[in-house]
Structures are given as structure tokens and as C-alpha cells.
C-alpha positions in Angstrom: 57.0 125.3 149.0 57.5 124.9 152.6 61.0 124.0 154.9 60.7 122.7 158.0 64.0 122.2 160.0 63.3 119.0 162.0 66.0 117.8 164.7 65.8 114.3 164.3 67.4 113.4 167.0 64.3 113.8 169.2 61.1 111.7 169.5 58.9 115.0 167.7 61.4 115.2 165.0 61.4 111.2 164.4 57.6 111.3 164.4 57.4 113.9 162.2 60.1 112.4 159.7 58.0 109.0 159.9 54.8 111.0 159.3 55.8 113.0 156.0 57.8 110.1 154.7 54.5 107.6 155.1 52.2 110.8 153.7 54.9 111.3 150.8 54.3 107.5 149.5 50.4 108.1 149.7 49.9 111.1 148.6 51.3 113.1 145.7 52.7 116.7 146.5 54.7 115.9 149.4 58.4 115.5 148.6 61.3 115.1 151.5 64.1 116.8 150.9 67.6 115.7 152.7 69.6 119.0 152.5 72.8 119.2 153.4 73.7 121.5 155.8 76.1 123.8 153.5 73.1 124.0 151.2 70.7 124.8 154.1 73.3 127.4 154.6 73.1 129.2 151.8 69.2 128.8 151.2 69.2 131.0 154.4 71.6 133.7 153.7 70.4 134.3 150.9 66.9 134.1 152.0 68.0 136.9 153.9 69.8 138.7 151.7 68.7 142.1 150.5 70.4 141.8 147.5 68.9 140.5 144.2 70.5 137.3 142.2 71.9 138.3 138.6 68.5 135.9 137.3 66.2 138.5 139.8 68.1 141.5 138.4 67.8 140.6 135.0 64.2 140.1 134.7 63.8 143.3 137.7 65.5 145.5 134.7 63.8 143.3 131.6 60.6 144.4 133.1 61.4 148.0 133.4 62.5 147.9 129.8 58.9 146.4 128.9 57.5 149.7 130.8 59.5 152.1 129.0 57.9 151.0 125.6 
């Protein structure tokens, strides 16, 4: 999966908008996404957070258990 932040407010972001939506009907694989800015928000903090989600640390200390056998 790839995010592109697009302003589309300019002629490059409109072009690129019109591009991916026409390549999306076409072709399978390509979906468009309309975030929301407050969940843009948190897709980048915690992108960049060092700390693991409870799912991440579950599975981080399910697979250590797996080890220990």
C-alpha cells in the first residue's frame, strides 16, 4: 500500500486525482481513498510512533512464547 498526499487545489494535484480516479475504473488494484484529515492525523503519528499497538505487542510476545518451546 502506497499514500500519496495530493493538494488538490493545484492543476498537478487535479491531474493526478483525474488520473488515478480514470486508472481505478480500468484497472483493478487501484483504490482512492478520501481520508479525513483527523484520520490522516493519526495514520502519521502513529506511523511515527516508536511504540508498538496492543495487536503488535501481542503477537511481538506470542512469538517469543513460540521460541521459548
Amino acid at each position: 500500500m502506497v499514500t500519496i498526499k495530493v493538494n488538490e487545489k493545484t492543476k498537478a494535484g487535479k491531474a493526478l486525482i483525474a488520473t488515478a480516479k480514470a486508472m481505478a475504473q480500468k484497472y483493478s488494484g487501484i483504490d482512492i481513498i478520501e481520508a479525513d484529515q483527523v484520520l490522516l492525523e493519526k495514520m502519521k503519528t502513529n506511523h511515527n510512533s516508536d511504540f508498538l499497538s496492543e495487536r503488535e505487542q501481542s503477537d511481538f510476545l506470542n512469538e517469543l512464547e513460540k521460541l521459548s518451546e
